[in-house]
C-alpha positions in Angstrom: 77.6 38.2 27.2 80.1 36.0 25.6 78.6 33.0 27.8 75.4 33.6 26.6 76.4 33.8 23.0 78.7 30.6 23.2 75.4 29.0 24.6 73.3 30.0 22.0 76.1 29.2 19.3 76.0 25.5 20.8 72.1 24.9 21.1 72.3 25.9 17.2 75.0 23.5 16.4 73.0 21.0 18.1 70.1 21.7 16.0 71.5 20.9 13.2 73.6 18.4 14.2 69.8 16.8 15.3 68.1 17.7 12.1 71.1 16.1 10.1 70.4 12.9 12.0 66.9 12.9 11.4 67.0 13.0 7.4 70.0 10.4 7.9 67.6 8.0 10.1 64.5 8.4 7.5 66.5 7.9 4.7 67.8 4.6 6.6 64.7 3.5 7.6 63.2 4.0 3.5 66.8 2.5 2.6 67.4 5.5 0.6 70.6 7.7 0.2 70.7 10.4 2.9 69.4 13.3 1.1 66.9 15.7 2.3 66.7 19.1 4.3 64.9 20.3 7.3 63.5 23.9 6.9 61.8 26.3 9.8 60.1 29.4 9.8 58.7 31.7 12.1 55.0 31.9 12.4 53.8 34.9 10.8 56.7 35.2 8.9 56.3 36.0 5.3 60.0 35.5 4.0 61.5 32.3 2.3 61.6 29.2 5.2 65.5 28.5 6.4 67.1 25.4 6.0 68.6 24.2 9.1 70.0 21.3 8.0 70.6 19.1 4.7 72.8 16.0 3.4 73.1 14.9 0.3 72.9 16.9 -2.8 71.4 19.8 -0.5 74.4 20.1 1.9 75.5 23.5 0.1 71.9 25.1 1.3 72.4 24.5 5.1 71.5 28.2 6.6 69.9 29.2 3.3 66.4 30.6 2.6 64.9 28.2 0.8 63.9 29.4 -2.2 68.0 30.2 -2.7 67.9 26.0 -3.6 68.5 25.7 -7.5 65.2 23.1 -7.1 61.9 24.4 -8.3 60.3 21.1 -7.3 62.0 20.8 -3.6 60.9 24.6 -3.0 57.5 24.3 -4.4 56.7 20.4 -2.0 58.1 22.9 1.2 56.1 25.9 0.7 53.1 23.1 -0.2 53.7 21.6 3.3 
């Protein structure tokens, strides 16, 4: 049990750890600042999307619901999406 848990603790670290390089690679590529988030939801799921990861000024929100983010405009372009 505590293998499988340590596993599964891991493949989540490494989700994020992906995720975060992913915003910081676009943001790169657009020569922007890193700053950005990467939200998922479950399909059928009617509660706010999590954010998985973030950099920049959304860092604080990293395994958040979404609409937790003190950004009307951010959570409104996600749910739009």
């Amino acid at each position: 049990m505590v293998v499988r848990a340590s596993g599964q603790l891991m493949a989540r670290q490494g989700l994020h750890e992906f995720a975060a390089g992913v915003i910081t690679q676009i943001c790169a590529l657009l020569g922007l600042p890193p700053g950005g988030l990467v939200c998922v939801q479950e399909q059928g799921c009617t509660q706010s999307p999590r954010v998985i990861a973030a950099s920049g000024a959304f860092e604080h929100a990293i395994d958040c619901p979404l609409d937790q983010i003190d950004n009307p405009a951010v959570i409104a372009s996600v749910s739009n999406a």
